[in-house]
N, C-alpha and C positions, 0 to 999 in steps of 0.2 A: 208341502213337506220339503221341496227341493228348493224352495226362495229360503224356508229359516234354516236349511243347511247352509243355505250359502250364504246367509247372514251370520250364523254361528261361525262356519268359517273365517268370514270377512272380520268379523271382530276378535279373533283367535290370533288375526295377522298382525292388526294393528296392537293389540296387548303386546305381543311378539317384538316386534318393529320399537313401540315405544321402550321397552323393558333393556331390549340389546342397545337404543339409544341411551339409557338410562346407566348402562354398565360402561358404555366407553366413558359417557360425562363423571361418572363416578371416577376412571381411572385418568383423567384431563386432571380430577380435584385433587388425587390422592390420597381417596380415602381409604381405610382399612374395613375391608368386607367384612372381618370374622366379628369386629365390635360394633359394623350396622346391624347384622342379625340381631346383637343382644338389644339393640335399641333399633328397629327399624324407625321411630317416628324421626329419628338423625338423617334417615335417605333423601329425603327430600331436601334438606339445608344443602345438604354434600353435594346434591344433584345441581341443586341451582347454584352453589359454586364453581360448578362446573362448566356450566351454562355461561356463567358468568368470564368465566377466561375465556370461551370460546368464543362469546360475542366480543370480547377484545382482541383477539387473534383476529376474527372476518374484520373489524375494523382497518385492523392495521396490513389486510390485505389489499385491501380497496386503497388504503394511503401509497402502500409503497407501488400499486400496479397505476395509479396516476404522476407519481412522482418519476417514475422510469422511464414511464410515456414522456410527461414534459421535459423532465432534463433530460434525457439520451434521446428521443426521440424514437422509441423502440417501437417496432411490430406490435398491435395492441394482444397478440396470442405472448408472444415473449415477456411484454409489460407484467401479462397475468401471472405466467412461469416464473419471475423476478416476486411478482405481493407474496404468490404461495409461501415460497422459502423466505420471508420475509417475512409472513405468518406465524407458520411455525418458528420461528428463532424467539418472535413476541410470545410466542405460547408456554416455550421453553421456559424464556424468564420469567412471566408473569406465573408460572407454576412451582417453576423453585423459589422464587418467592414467598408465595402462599404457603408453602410445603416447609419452607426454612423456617419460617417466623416461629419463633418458639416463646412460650408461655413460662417466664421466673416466679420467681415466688414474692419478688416485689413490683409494681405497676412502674415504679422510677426504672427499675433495670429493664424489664418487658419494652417500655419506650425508649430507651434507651438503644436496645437490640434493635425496635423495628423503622428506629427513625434513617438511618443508611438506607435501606430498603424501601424504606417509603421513598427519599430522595432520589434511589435510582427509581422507582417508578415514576416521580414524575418528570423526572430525565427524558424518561424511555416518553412519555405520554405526550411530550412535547414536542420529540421527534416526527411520530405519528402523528398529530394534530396539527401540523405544521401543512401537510400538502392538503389534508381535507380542507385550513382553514381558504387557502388558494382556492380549491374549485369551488367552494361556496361563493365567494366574490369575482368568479374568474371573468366577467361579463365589464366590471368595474377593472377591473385588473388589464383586460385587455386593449379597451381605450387609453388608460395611463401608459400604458406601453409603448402602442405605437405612438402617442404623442413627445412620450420621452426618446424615441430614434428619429422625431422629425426633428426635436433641439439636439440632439446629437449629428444627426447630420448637418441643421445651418451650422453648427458650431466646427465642425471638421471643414465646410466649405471653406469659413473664415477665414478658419486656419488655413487652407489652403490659399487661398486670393494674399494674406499675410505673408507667406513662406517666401522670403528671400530668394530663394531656389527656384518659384514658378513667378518672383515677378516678373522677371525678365527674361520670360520666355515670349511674348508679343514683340516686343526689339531685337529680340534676336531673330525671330522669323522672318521680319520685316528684313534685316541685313543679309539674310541668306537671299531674298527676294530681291534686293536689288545688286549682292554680287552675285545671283544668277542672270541677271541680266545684263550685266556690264559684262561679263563671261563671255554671252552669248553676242550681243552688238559688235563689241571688241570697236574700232577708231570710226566715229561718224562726222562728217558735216560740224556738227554743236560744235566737239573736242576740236577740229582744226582752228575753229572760230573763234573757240574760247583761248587760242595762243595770243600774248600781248602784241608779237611784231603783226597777227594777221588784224588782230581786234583795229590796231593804233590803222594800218592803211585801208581797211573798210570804213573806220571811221573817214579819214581823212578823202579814201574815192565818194564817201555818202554826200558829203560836204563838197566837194567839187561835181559831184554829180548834180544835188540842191544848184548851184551855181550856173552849172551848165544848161539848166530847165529853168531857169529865171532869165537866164541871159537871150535863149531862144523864144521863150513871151515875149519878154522885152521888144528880142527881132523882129516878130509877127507882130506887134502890137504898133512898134512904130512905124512897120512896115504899111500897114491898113492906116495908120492915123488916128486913132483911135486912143492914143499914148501920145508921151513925151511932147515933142512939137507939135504937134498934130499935122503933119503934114506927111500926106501920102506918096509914097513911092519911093525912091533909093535918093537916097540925099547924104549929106556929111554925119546925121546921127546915125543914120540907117547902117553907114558905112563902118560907125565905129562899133556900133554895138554887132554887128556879123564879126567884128575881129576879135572883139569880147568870146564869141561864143567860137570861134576858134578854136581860141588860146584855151577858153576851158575846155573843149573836147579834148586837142593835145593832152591837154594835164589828165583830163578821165583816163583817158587810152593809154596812157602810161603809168598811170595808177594802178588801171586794171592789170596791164602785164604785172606790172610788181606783185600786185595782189593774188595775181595766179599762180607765178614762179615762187611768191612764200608760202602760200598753201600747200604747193606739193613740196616742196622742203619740209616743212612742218609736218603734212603729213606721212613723209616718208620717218622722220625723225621721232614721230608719235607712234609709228607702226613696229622700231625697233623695239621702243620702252613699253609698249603693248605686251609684247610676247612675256616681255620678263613682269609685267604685272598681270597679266593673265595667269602666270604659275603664280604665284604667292595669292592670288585674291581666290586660283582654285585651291590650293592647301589651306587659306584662311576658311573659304567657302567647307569645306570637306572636315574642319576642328571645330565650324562651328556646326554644319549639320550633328555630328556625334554628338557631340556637348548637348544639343535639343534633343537629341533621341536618346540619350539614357535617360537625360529631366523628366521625358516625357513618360518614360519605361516603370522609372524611381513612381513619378504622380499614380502611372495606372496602377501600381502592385499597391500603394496606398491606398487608391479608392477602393481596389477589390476586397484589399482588406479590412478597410471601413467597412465596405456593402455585405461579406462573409461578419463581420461582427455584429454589425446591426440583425443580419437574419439571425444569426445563435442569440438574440438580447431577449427571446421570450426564455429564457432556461426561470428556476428557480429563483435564484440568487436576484436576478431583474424582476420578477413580477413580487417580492420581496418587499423590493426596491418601490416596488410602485403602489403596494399594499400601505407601506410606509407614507409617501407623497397624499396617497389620498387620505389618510388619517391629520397629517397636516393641515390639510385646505380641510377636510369637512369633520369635526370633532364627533359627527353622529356614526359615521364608517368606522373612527376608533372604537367610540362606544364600544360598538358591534361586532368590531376583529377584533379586541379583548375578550369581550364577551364568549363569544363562538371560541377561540382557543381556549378559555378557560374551559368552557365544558368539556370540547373535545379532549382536553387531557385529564379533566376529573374524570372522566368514562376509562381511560388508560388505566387511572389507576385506582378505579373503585375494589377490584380485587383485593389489593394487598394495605388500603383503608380500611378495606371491610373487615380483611380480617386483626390488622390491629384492634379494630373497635373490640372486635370479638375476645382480644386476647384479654385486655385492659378489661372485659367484664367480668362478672364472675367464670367461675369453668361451668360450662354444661354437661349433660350426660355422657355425650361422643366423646369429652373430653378428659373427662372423670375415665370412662371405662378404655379412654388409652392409653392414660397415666396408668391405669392398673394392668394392662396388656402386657406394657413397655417393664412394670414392674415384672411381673410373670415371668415375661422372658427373659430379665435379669436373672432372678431364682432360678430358672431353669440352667441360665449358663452359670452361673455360681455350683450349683449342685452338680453339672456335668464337671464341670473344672474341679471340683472336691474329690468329687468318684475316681475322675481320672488320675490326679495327685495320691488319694489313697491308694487306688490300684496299684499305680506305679511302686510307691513304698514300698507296698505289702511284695511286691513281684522283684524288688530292689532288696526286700529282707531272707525272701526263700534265696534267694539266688547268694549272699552273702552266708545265709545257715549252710546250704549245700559248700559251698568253695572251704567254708570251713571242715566238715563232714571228709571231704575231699583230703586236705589237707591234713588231718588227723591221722584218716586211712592210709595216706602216703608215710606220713610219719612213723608211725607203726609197722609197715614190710621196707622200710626204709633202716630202721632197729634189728626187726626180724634176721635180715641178712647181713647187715653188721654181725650179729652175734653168731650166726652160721660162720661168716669167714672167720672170725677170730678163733672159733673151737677148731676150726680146721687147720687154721695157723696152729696152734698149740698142740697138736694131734702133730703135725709133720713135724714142729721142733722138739718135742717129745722123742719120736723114734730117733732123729740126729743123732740128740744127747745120749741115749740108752748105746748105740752102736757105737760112738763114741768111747763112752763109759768100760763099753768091754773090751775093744781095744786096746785101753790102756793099763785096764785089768791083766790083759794078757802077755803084754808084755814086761809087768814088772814080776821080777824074783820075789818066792812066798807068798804071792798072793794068788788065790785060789779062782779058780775060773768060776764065774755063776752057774750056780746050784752046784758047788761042789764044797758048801759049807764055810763058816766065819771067818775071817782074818783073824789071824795068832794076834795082829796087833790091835786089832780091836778097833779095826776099821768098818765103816757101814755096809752092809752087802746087800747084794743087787737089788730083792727083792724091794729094802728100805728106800734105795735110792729110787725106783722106779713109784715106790708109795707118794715123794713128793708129787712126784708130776702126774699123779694123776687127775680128772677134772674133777672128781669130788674135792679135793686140795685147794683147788682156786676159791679166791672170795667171790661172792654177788655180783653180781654185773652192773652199772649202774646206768636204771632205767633214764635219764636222762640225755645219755649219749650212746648208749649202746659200748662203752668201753668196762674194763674191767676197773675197779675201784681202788683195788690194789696192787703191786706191783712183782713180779712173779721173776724168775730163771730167766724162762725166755723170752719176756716183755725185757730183758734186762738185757 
């Protein structure tokens, strides 16, 4: 009993587990839940649409978390941080894509709408299949590489052994070598020898020295007998050749003083012009050391920057490079890196293929019942927007009956009190006239004072006069203005 509980549970989890998978892929597709109810056999299309961005999204995680690796050279946890968001931004598009494609009512405009769209897909798909189609061949790719930085390096040497600027830096090394030496020697033996007056009397003692050693054989030789006469012992040759070698010792001996008294002359006169070519051969010495050492400074920040270039030459852009190279030399490697990109970017963009194919066919049910959805929800906003607009009227027409009503009522105690002040004006001007009236009854001769009976002359009496101005007397009032119609005494 407690294994098939745990198995009912077990498969209670996984229905669970696939069902909640089944709803986010639903919402990746953007379907409309309320019109899969009416058609559940639709969930499943919608689901594997879903599916279907999603394994294009992981694709193009995987692409951008190798492309980040090689060209930046990123921590591979960062590399992975850089696909994710790289993921999702594919998933973004490749769903509002999907989501955007709309169905016309003719197949020319429907392709028409989805052709942009397809084109950025396979933009987008080419982007993405670009670093997968690298690590696929990276093996082939890497060899071409390093062999493209070994001809880039003979070629920068070249260039180097070429450069005007480091030919002649071996001659120059060499002249610092020998005025550091001539620096340091400063006037030797050679230098006094190499003077012409000393050269010309070394010559000249070498040659009477030669003389003086011929002449001294000679002496020995005819001296034994062995030479010239042959006859031994001191005799008249004997005699003259000893005077021979005399005369030439004389001339040695005084050759030599010569030769010694010009040397130190010479070298005393070699020792001033010394000092003064010592300073200009060390300031020559010291513009050329400089002059080699920034050559030398210039060459090394070149190589390093050759060697910092060649190490960045595996980026992107070089294995590219090299992807390209081997397609040249082997037409089967093309084949195959066309190949392999083609697919990789028809997977890009099977999405928003699929669903032009879909639009271009007839409509299906899911499709039908969101055209009628979409209809529905029209009607609904029409009928609220109707209800509203009528309300409004109807609530725009009380409101204009009342301001009327309003105005009417006003109208009316607006008359009301006109007609109030006006009797009451006519009531005060009334009494004036009457006090008036008797006043002047009173003071004229024969005429009788009110209520004391008619004028002899047949004047009107009080009573009469008081009848005009009474308010039965007045005319109508006219309902229009509230004023009287006619014109009266005291209107007068």
């Amino acid at each position: 009993m407690q294994a098939s509980a745990r198995s009912s549970v077990g498969a209670a989890l996984r229905r669970l587990n696939r069902r909640a998978i089944a709803e986010q892929l639903l919402t990746v597709a953007g379907a409309n839940r309320d019109v899969l109810q009416e058609a559940p056999k639709e969930r499943t299309k919608q689901v594997a649409m879903g599916a279907v961005l999603v394994s294009t999204a992981a694709i193009a995680v995987v692409s951008a978390t190798y492309a980040l690796h090689l060209a930046l050279h990123l921590w591979w946890p960062f590399a992975v941080l850089g696909g994710l968001a790289w993921g999702l931004v594919i998933l973004n598009l490749d769903r509002w894509l999907v989501v955007s494609s709309p169905r016309l009512k003719t197949k020319g405009g429907t392709l028409a709408m989805a052709l942009p769209r397809v084109l950025l897909a396979i933009l987008i798909g080419a982007v993405v299949s670009t670093p997968l189609t690298l690590a696929v061949f990276s093996a082939e790719i890497n060899t071409e590489v390093r062999q493209m930085a070994a001809e880039d390096e003979d070629l920068f040497n070249e260039q180097l052994a070429e450069d005007s600027r480091y030919k002649e830096l071996p001659a120059k090394k060499q002249q610092i070598e020998q005025l550091e030496v001539s620096v340091a020697e400063g006037i030797t033996p050679a230098d006094v020898a190499q003077d012409p007056a000393v050269a010309d009397l070394q010559q000249r003692l070498d040659e009477v020295t030669a003389q003086y050693d011929a002449a001294v054989a000679a002496l020995l030789c005819e001296a034994d007998g062995t030479c010239g006469t042959g006859d031994a012992g001191m005799g008249p040759a004997t005699a003259a050749r000893m005077a021979d070698r005399d005369r030439l010792e004389g001339e040695r001996d005084a050759l030599t003083q010569q030769l010694e008294a010009t040397k130190t002359r010479v070298e005393a006169q070699l020792t001033s012009e010394e000092a003064r070519k010592a300073a200009d051969e060390q300031a020559r010495l010291n513009a050329l050391e400089a002059e080699v050492a920034d050559t030398e400074r210039q060459r090394a920040e070149e190589i390093a920057a050759h060697r910092e270039s060649v190490g960045n030459s595996d980026g992107i852009l070089a294995r590219l490079t090299a992807l390209e190279r081997l397609g040249e030399d082997d037409p089967a490697a093309a084949t195959a890196h066309w190949l392999l990109f083609a697919f990789m970017t028809a997977l890009e963009c099977l999405p928003i293929i699929f669903k032009t194919m879909l639009a271009l066919a007839p409509p299906s049910l899911y499709e039908r019942l969101v055209a009628l959805e979409e209809e529905k929800a029209e009607a609904r906003v029409r009928l609220r927007m109707q209800t509203e607009y009528e309300e409004a009227e109807t609530l725009a027409r009380s409101a204009l009956a009342a301001a009327e009503a309003r105005a009417a009522r006003t109208l009316e105690a607006e008359s009301r009190a006109t007609g109030m002040v006006l009797d009451a004006q006519l009531a005060v001007t009334h009494d004036g006239v009457r006090r008036w009236r008797d006043e002047q009854l009173g003071r004229v001769p024969g005429v009788a004072p009110p209520g004391q009976g008619a004028d002899p002359h047949g004047s009107a009496s009080a009573d009469d006069l008081d009848a005009l101005y009474e308010p039965d007397a007045l005319e109508s009032e006219d309902p229009r203005d509230g004023r009287l119609a006619g014109s009266s005494p005291a209107s007068m």
